[in-house]
C-alpha positions in Angstrom: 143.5 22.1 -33.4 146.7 24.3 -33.4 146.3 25.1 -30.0 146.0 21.8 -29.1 149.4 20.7 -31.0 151.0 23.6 -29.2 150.1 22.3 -25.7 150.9 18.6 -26.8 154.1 19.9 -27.5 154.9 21.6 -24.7 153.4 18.8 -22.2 156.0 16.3 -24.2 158.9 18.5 -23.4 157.9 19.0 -19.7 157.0 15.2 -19.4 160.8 14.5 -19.8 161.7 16.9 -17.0 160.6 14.5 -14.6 162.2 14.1 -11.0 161.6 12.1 -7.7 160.1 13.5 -5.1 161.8 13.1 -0.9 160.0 10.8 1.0 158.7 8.4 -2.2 160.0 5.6 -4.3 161.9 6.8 -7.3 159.5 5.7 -9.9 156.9 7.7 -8.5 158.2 10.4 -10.3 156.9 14.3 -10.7 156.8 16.4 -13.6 154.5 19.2 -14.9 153.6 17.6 -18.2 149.6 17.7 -17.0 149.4 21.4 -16.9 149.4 21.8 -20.5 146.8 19.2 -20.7 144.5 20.6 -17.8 144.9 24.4 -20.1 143.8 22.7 -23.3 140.7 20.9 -21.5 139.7 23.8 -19.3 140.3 26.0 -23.0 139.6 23.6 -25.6 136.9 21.3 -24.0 137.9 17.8 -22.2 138.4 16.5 -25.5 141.9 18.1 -26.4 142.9 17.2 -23.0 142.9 13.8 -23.2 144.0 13.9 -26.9 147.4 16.0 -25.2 147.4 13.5 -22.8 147.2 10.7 -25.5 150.1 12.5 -27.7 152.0 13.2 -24.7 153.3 9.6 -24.1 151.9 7.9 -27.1 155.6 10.0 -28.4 157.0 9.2 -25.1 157.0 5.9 -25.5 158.4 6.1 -29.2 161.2 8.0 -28.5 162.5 5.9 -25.0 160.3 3.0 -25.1 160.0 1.1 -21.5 161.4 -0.7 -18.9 158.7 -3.7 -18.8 158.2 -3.6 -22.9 154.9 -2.8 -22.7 153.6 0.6 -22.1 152.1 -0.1 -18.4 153.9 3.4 -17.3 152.5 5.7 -20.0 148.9 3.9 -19.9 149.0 4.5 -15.9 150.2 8.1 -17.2 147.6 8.4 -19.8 145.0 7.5 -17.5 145.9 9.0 -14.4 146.5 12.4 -16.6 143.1 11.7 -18.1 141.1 11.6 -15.1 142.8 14.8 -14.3 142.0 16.3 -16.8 138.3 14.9 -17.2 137.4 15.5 -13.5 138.3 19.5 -12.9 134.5 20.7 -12.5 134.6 23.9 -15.0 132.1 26.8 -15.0 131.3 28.6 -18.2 131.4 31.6 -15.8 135.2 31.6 -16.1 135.9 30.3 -12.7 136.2 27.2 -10.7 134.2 26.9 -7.4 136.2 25.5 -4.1 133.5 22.6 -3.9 133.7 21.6 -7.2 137.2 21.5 -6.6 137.4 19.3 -3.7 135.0 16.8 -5.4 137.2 16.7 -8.5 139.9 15.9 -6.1 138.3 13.3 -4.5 137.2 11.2 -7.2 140.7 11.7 -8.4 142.3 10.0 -5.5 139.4 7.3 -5.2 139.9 6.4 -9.2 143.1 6.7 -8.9 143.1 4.3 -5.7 140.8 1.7 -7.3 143.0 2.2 -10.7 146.5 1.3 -8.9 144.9 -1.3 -6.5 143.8 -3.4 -9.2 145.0 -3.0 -12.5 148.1 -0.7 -12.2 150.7 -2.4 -9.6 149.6 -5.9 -10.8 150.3 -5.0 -13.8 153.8 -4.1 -13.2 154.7 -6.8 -10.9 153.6 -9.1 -13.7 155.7 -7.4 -16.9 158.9 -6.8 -14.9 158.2 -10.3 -13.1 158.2 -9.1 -9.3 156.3 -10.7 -6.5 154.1 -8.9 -4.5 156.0 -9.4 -0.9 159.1 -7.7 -2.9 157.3 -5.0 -4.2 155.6 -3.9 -1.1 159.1 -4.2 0.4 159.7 -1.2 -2.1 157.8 0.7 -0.2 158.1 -0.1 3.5 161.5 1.7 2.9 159.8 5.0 2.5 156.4 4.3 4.9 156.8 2.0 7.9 153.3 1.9 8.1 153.2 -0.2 4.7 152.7 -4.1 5.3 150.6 -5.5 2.5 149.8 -4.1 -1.1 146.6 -2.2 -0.3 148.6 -0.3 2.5 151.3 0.6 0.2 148.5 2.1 -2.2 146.8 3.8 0.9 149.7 5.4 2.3 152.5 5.9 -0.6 150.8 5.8 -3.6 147.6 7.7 -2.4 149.4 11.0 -1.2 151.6 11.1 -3.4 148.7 11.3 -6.2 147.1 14.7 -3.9 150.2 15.9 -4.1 150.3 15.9 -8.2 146.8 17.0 -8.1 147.2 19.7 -5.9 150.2 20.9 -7.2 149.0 20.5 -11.3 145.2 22.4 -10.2 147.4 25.1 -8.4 149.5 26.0 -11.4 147.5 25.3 -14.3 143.9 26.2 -13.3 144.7 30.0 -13.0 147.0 29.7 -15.8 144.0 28.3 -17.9 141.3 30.6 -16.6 143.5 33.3 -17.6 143.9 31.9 -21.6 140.1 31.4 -21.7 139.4 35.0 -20.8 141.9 35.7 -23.6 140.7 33.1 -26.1 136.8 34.1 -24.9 137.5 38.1 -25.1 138.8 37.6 -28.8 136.1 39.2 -31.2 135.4 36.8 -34.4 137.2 37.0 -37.2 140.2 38.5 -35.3 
């Protein structure tokens, strides 16, 4: 339980650290708050992940509320962070297998696809009272190859997800491999 609280913590601070990526909308922002979580599922079981996940902008929100009123950015956090979390296929034998990898991946990107497409972006346009012509618009600034809303998930919304993926496996899958070793090589009562 500790060790969850102390990743919870530190995935709060790094949540605020947030910053836009080139080539993106500014509200598709990065930020390395899901490593934390990824460690405490991959050390702690899936459980604790989501639970960091949960804290993480359940205290977001009460300390800097949102744009729209409603929470729609920290529930699309919460459950893009979840399925992050949930989907990394972990061995017992301490490693993670390039396959089971890929296929975590994948289903990432083709939740996260079906998770935008439907119940995300309509979402949004609905609280902050935006048509869907002028939010595609948002996007065709950064993709020219964006015309309707199911390119604009396709082709900005899409990559930029496999690039948080990639990035959050890259740094926190070694770094939680590492803390299991630690935590599993720790003789009881120690």
């Amino acid at each position: 339980m500790s060790g969850t609280a102390v990743l919870a913590s530190i995935s709060i601070v790094l949540y605020s650290l947030k910053f836009p990526l080139p080539f993106f909308p500014v509200f598709l922002t990065m930020d390395f708050s899901d490593i934390p979580a990824l460690i405490g599922a991959m050390v702690f079981g899936t459980g604790a992940g989501i639970i960091i996940q949960l804290l993480k902008n359940t205290v977001d929100y009460l300390l800097h509320g949102s744009y729209a009123g409603l929470p729609a950015g920290r529930t699309a956090n919460f459950l893009s962070g979840s399925l992050l979390v949930g989907l990394v296929f972990f061995q017992k034998k301490k490693k993670v297998d390039p396959l089971s990898l890929t296929v975590s991946i994948l289903l990432f990107l083709c939740c996260m696809y079906g998770l935008h497409y439907y119940f995300i972006l309509p979402a949004v346009m609905n609280l902050i009272g935006v048509s869907a012509s002028a939010y595609v618009q948002g996007f065709t600034a950064f993709q020219p190859l964006v015309h309707d809303f199911r390119t604009a998930v396709a082709f900005v919304i899409r990559p930029f997800n496999f690039i948080k993926i990639c990035t959050v496996y890259a740094l926190g899958i070694p770094r939680a491999l590492k803390l299991f070793r630690l935590v599993g090589s720790r003789e009881p009562g120690r």
